[in-house]
matplotlib code that plots the C-alpha trace (Angstrom):
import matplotlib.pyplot as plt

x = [1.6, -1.8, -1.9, -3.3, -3.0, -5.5, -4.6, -2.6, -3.7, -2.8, -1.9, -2.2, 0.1, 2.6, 5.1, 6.0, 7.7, 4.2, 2.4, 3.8, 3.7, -0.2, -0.7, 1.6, -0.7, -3.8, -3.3, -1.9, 1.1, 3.7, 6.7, 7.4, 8.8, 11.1, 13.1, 16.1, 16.9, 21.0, 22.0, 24.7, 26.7, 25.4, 22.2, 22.8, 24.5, 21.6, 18.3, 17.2, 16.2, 13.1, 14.4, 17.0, 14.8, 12.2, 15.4, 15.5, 11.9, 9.9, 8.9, 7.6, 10.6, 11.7, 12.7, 14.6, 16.0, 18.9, 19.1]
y = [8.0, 7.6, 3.8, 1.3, -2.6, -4.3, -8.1, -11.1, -12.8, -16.5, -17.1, -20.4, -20.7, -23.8, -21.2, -18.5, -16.1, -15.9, -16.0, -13.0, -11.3, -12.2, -10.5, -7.9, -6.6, -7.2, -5.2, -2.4, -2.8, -0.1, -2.0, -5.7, -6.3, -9.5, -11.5, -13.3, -16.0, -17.1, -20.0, -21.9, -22.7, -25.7, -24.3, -21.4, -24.1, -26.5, -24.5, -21.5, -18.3, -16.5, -13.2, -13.2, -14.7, -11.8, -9.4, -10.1, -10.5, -7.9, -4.8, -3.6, -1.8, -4.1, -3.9, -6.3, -7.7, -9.5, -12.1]
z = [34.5, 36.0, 34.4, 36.3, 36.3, 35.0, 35.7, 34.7, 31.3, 30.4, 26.7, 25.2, 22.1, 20.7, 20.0, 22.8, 20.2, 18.1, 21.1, 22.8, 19.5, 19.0, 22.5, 21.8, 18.7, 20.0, 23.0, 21.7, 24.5, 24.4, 25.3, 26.8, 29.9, 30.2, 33.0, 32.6, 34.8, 35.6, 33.7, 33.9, 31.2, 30.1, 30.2, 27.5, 25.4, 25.1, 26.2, 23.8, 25.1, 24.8, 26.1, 23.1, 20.4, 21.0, 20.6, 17.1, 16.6, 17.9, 16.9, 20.5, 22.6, 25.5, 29.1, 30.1, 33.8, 34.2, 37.3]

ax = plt.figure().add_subplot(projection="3d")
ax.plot(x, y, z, "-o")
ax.set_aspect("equal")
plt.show()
């Protein structure tokens, strides 16, 4: 409460998993909102997903929103 936003920052990283993580411990951030699109089923077969890779990962609590 009383929090205000301070901006958008871009993170440059090969590997989204490490790079969210990275930011994740150098901010200090509290918990991790993410979005999941809809995919269609041949999507979820062939395409990997952040949203559930960081569910195993991290440590940080997330939010996440479903499409």
């Amino acid at each position: 409460v009383g929090q205000t936003f301070d901006g958008i920052s871009i993170v440059y990283q090969d590997d989204v998993i490490s790079g969210l993580d990275d930011y994740v411990k150098t901010h200090k951030i509290d918990i991790l909102a993410l979005f999941i699109p809809a995919r269609r089923l041949w999507e979820r077969l062939f395409h990997s997903s952040v949203s559930q890779r960081m569910v195993y990962h991290s440590t940080t609590p997330l939010l996440i929103f479903h499409e």
